[in-house]
C-alpha positions in Angstrom: -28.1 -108.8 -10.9 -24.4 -108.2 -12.2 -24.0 -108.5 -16.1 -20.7 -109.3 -17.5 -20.0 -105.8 -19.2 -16.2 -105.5 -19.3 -15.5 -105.3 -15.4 -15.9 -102.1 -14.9 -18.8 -100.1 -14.3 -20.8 -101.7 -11.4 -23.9 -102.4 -13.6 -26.9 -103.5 -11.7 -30.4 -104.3 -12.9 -32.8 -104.0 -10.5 -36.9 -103.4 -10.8 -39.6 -105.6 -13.3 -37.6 -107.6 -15.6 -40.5 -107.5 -17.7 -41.6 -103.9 -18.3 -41.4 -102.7 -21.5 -39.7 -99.2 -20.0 -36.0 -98.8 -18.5 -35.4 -96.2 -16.5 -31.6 -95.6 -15.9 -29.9 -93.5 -13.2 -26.8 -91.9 -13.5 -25.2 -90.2 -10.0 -22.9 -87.2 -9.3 -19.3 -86.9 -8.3 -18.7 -87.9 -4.7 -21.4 -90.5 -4.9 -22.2 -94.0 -6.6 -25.5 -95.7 -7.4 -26.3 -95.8 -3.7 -27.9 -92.1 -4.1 -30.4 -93.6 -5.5 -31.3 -96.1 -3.2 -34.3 -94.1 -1.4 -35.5 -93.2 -4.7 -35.7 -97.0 -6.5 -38.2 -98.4 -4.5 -41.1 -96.1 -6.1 -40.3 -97.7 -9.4 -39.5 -101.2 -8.7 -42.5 -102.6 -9.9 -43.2 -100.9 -13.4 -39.7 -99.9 -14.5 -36.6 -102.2 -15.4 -34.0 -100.2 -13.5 -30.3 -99.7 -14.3 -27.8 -98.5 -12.0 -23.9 -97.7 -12.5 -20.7 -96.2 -10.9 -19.3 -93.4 -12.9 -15.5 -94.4 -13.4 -13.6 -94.3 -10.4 -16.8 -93.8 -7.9 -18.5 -96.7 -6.2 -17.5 -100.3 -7.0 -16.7 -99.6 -10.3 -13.6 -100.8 -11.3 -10.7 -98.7 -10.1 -7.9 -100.0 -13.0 -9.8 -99.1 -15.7 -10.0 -95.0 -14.6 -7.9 -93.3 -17.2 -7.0 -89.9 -16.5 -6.8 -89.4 -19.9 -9.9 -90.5 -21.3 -12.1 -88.9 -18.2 -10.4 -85.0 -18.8 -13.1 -84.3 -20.5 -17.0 -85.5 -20.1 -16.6 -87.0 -23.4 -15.4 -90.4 -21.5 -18.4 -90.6 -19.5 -20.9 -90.1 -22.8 -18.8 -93.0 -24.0 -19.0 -95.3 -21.0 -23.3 -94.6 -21.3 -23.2 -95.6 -24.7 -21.8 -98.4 -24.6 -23.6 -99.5 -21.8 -26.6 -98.7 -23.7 -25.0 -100.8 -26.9 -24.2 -103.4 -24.4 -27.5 -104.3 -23.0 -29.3 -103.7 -26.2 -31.7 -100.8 -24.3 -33.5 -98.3 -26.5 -35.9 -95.7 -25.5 -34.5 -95.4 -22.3 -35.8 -92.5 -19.7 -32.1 -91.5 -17.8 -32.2 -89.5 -14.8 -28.6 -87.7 -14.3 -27.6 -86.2 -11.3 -25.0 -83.3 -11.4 -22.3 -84.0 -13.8 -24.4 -87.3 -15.6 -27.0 -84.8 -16.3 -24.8 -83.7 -19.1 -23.8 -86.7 -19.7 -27.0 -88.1 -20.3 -27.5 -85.1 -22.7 -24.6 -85.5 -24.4 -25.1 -89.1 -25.3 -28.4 -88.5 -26.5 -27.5 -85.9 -28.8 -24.8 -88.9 -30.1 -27.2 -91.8 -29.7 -31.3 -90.4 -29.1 -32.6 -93.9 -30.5 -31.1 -94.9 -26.6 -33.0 -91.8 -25.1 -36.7 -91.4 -25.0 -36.8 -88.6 -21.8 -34.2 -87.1 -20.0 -34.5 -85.5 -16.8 -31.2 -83.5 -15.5 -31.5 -83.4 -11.6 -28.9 -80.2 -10.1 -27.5 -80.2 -13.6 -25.3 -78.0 -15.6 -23.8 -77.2 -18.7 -20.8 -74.5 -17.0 -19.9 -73.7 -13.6 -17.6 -70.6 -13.9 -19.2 -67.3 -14.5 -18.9 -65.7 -17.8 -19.3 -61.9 -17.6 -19.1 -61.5 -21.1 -22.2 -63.6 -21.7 -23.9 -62.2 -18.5 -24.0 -65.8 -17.6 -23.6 -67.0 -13.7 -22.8 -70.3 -13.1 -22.4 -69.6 -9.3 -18.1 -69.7 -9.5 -15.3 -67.4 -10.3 -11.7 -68.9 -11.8 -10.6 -67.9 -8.5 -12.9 -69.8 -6.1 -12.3 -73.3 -8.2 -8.8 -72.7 -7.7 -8.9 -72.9 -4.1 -11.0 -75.8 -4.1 -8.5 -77.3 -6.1 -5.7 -76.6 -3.8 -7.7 -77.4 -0.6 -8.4 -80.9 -2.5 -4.8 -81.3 -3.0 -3.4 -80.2 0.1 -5.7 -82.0 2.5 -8.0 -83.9 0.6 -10.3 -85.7 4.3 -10.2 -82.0 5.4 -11.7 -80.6 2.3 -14.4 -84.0 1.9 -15.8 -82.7 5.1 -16.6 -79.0 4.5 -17.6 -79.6 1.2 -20.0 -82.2 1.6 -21.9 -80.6 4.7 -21.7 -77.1 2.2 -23.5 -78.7 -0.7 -25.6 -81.4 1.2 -27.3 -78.0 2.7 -29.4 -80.2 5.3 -28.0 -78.9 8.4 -30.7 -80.1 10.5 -29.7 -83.6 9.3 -26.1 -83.4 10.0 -25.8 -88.0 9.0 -26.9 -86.9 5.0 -23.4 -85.0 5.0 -21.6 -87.2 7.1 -22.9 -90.2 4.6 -21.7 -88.2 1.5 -18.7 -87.6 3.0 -17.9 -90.9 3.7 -18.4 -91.7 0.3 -16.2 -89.1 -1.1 -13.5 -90.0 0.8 -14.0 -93.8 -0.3 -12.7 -92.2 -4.3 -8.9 -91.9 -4.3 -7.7 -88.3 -3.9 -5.8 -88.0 -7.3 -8.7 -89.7 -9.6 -11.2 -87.0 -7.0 -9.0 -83.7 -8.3 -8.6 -85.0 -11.7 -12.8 -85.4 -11.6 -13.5 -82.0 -9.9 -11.2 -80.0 -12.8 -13.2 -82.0 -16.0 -16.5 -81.2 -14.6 -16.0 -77.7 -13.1 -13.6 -76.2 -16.0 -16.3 -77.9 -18.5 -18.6 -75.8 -20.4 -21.4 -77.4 -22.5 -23.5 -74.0 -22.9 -23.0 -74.7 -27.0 -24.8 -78.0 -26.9 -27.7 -77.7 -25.1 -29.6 -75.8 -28.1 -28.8 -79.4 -29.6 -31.0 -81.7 -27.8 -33.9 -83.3 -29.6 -34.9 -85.0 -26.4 -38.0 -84.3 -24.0 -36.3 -82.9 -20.9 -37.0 -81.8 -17.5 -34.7 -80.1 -15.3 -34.8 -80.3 -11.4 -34.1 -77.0 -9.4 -33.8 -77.8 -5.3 -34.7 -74.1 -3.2 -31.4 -73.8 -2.6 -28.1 -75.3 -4.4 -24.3 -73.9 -3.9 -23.5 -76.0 -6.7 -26.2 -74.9 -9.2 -27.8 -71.7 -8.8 -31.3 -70.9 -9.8 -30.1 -68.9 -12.5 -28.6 -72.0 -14.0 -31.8 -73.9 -14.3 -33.5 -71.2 -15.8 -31.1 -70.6 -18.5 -30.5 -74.8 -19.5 -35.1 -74.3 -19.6 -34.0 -71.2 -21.8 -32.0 -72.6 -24.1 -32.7 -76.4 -24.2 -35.8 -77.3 -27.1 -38.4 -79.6 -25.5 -38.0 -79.1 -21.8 -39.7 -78.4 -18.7 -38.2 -76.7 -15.0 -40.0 -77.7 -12.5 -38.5 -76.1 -9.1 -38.9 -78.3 -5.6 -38.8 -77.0 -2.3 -36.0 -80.2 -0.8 -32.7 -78.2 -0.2 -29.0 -79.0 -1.6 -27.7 -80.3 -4.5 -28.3 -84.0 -3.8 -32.2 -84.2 -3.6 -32.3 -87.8 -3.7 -30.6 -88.1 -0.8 -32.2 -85.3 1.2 -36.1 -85.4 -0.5 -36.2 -89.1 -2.1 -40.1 -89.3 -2.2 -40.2 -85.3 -3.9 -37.9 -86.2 -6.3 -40.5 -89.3 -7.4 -43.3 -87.4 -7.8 -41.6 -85.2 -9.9 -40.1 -87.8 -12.1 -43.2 -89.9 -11.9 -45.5 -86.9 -13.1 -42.7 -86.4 -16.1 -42.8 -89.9 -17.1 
């Protein structure tokens, strides 16, 4: 089912139109609401289910992407909350993949009537290493900067590396080739103006904020996310749980769709 919320985000309800719990997913960069699609089917029949394209991913609708508005994750919080105003939900548990993990925090530190769990799945709140802080967030200023310019210089070139580097299923060559295909699918200038708002974020200030039962997903191995990472948002985030899964990458729905519902089953 397609509501009518202002053309732009791809909403779809899916699952029991009659349970009393929503459970909303909210992908990554590089993917839509498709990354989900292995990972539905186990909550089909006791969960309402929402599903959306971040702005400029997916179906969503491609003249409504505002460079301006999406600099920051601040656009994103704003596009969940108002879907949330929009179809009236409350209580909602939101899964958020990557990037919509903070998202999903964020918003519920503006909204937490909407939220009644979150679970943050390859999440986090800064990617660049701070020395100072003794933080590492698994990138130097140095290494983003070259994955900017390899983005701008040959965008196709750069979709392929990176998705079989963070996909980290080599054994399963198709889950890279699939992401790829749908990073390629996202215009290259919306893509570079994406990568530099999430990857020059830093939320580390706001997680102490959260009044929200969380759990946060560690895969065994994530380029994106280090381990570190997850221990330090379970460090610093009030009322949550880490719970560490043996599936590889940083898209563990794709790659491990029935680990990642156990997990959010035995959370919920």
């Amino acid at each position: 089912m397609k509501d009518q919320f202002p053309g732009k985000l791809n909403i779809n309800i899916l699952g029991n139109p009659n349970s009393h719990q929503t459970l909303m997913f909210g992908h990554g960069f590089g993917t839509d609401q498709r990354s989900f699609k292995d990972v539905v089917p186990f909550f089909e029949k006791d969960y309402r289910i929402i599903l959306y394209d971040n702005a400029g991913a997916g179906n969503a609708d491609i003249s409504t992407f505002n460079a301006s508005r999406y600099n920051t994750l601040n656009g994103y919080v704003n596009d969940l909350l108002e879907i949330c105003k929009f179809l009236q939900l409350k209580d909602i548990i939101y899964v958020g993949h990557s990037v919509n993990g903070m998202v999903g925090l964020l918003a519920s530190q503006k909204m937490p009537a909407y939220f009644s769990k979150l679970i943050l799945l390859g999440a986090s709140p800064r990617y660049l290493n701070d020395a100072s802080q003794m933080y590492n967030g698994g990138f130097e200023q140095s290494d983003l900067d070259q994955l900017f310019e390899a983005m701008n210089n040959n965008y196709f070139a750069w979709a392929s590396g990176f998705s079989r580097m963070v996909m980290d299923n080599h054994d399963r060559p198709h889950l890279a080739e699939h992401f790829a295909g749908t990073l390629k699918a996202i215009r290259p200038d919306i893509a570079l103006s994406v990568v530099k708002a999430i990857f020059q974020s830093d939320h580390r200030n706001d997680l102490s904020k959260s009044t929200i039962p969380t759990l946060i997903i560690q895969t065994s191995s994530d380029v994106a996310v280090p381990e570190s990472v997850g221990m330090y948002m379970h460090q610093h985030i009030p009322k949550s749980s880490l719970v560490k899964i043996e599936t590889k990458g940083h898209f563990p729905q794709i790659s491990g769709p029935a680990e990642i519902a156990t997990v959010i089953k035995s959370f919920i």
